[in-house]
C-alpha positions in Angstrom: 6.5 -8.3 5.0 9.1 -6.5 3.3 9.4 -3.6 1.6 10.2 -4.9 -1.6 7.6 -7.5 -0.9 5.0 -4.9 -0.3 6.1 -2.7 -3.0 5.3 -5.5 -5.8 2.3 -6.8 -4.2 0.6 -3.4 -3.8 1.1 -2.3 -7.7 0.2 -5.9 -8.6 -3.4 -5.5 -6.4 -4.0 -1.9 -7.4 -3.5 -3.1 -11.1 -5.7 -6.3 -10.3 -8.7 -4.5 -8.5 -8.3 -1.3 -10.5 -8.3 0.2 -6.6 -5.9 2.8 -5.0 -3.5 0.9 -2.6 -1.4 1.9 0.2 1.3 0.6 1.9 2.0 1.7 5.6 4.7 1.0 8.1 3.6 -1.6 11.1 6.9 -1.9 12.6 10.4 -1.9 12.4 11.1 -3.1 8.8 7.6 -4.4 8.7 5.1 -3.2 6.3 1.4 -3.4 5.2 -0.4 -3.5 2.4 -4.3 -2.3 2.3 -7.4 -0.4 -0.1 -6.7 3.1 0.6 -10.4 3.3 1.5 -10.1 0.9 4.2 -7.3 2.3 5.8 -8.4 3.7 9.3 -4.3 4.2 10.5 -2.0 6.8 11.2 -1.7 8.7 7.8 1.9 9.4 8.9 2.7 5.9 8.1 1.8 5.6 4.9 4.9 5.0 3.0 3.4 4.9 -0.4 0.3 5.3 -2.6 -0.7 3.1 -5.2 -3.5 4.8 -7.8 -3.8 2.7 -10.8 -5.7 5.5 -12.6 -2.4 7.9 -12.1 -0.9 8.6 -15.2 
């Protein structure tokens, strides 16, 4: 997927679930989108972090 793509469905899930989100890289111009706590990658491809309880 996207980046763009990702971007907006990560905030819209971590708003949803009420669950930190993360979106990580799986290839060139691919990325993923996945429960922080259920991430078991490389933590150098996480691109971005989704908390919804962030201020």
């Amino acid at each position: 997927m996207t980046l763009s793509l990702a971007q907006s469905f990560g905030w819209n899930l971590a708003r949803t679930m009420m669950s930190c989100i993360v979106i990580f890289k799986t290839g060139d111009q691919k990325f993923g989108v996945a429960e922080a706590r259920e991430y078991d990658g490389d933590p150098a491809q996480i691109v971005r972090e989704y908390d919804p309880f962030a201020r």
